[in-house]
C-alpha positions in Angstrom: 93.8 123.3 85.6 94.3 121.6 82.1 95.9 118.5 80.9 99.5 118.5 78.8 98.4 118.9 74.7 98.7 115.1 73.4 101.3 116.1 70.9 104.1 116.3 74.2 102.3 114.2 76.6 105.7 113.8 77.8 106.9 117.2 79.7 105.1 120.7 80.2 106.4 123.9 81.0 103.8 124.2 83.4 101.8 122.4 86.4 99.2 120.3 85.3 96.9 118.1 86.1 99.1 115.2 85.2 101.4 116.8 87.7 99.4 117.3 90.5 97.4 113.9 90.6 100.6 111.9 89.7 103.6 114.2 91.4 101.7 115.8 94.6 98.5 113.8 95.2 101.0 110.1 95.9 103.4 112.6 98.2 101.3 114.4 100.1 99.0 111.7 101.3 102.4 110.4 103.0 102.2 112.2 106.5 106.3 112.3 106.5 106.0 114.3 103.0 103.1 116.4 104.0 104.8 117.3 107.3 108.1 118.1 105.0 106.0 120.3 103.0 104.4 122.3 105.8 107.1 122.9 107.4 108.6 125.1 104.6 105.3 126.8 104.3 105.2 127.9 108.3 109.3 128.3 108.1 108.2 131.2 105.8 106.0 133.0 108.0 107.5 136.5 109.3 110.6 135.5 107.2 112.0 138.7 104.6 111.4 138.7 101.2 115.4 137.1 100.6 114.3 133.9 102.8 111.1 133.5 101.8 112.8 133.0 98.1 115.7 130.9 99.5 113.3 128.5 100.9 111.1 128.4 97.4 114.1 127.4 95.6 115.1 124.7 98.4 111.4 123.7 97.8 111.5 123.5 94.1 114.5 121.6 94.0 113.0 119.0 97.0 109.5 118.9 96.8 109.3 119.7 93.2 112.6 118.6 91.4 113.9 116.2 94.4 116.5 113.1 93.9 117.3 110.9 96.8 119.8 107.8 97.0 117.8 104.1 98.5 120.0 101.2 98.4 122.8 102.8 96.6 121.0 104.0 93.6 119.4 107.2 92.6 115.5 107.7 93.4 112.9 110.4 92.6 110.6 112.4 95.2 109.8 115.3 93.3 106.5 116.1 91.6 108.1 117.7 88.5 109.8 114.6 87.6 107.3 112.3 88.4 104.9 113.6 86.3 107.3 114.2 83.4 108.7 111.1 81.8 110.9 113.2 79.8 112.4 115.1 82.3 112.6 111.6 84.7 114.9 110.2 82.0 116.9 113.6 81.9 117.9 114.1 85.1 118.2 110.0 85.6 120.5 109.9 82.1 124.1 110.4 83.5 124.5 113.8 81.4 122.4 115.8 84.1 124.1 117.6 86.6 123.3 116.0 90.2 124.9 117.6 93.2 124.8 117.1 96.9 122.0 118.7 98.4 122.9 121.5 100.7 120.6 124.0 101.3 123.2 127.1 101.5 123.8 126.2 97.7 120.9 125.0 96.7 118.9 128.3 97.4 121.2 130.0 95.1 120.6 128.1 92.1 118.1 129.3 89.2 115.1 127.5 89.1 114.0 127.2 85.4 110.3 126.6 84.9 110.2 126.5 80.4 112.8 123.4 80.4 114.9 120.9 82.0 116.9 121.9 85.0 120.6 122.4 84.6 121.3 120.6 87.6 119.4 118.2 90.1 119.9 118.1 93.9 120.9 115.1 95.3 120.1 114.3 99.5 121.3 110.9 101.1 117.8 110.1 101.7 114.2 111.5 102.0 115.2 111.8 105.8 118.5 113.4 105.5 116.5 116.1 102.7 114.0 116.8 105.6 116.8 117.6 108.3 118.8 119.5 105.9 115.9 121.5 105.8 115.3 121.8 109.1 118.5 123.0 110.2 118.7 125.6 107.3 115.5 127.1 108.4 116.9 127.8 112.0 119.2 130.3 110.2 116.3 132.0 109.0 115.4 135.5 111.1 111.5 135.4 111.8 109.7 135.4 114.8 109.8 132.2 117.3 109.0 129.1 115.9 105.5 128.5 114.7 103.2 124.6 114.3 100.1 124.4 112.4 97.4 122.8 114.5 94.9 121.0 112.1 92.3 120.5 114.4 92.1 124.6 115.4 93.1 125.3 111.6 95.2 127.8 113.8 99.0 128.1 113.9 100.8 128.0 117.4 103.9 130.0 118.5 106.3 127.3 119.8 108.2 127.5 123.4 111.2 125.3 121.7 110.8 123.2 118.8 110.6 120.4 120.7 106.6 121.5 121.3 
């Protein structure tokens, strides 16, 4: 890993260690987040090369690029803009693009890595992202549902996802 060059300390092209320790580290020592994350992760397993890129994209623009509304007002989850006060005030501005998050859209749309994003995914709330997700991934053809068990470091096929 390196750290941004002090002459943009503002936004980098690519992951850093600004962006890990202030974007992921915060996130993923939340259990809800951590779960979120996973469950793209095992979603992918046994999934075609299509749906394994559908749910990247729905993970780039969540987990890396996500907005969410609190209270009425706009809030960040995602590592990208968290760790990019440049971008933050981009996609925060009013001139940004912001549209409803909806998976079957969202896993269409370009993910750019070398600048802003053209348009920012918005979901009702970091619980409403999570089921979005969720019900997107049932559509997904793959073998039957799968759980990672942390204290096996083993992953379980699932009778019903209820398990």
């Amino acid at each position: 890993q390196y750290v941004r060059h002090s002459s943009d300390p503002f936004y980098t092209p690519e992951p850093d260690t600004c962006h890990e320790l202030l974007g992921h580290v915060p996130l993923l020592a939340e259990p809800s987040f951590a779960q979120f994350s996973q469950e793209i992760g095992l979603a992918s397993l046994g999934a075609s090369e299509e749906a394994v890129q559908k749910l990247a994209t729905c993970y780039f623009f969540t987990v890396e690029f996500g907005l969410c509304k609190q209270d009425g007002q706009l809030r960040v989850f995602g590592a990208g803009l968290l760790s990019s006060i440049s971008e933050l005030k981009h996609a925060l501005s009013g001139h940004a693009k912001v549209k409803p998050f909806d998976p079957k859209i969202t896993c269409k749309q370009e993910c750019l890595i070398t600048t802003f994003q053209d348009v920012y995914f918005v979901s009702e709330s970091f619980e409403d992202a999570k089921e979005k997700m969720r019900e997107f991934t049932k559509t997904i053809k793959r073998p039957p549902g799968v759980k990672y068990n942390p204290y096996t470091r083993s992953i379980q096929i699932l009778k019903d996802t209820k398990s």
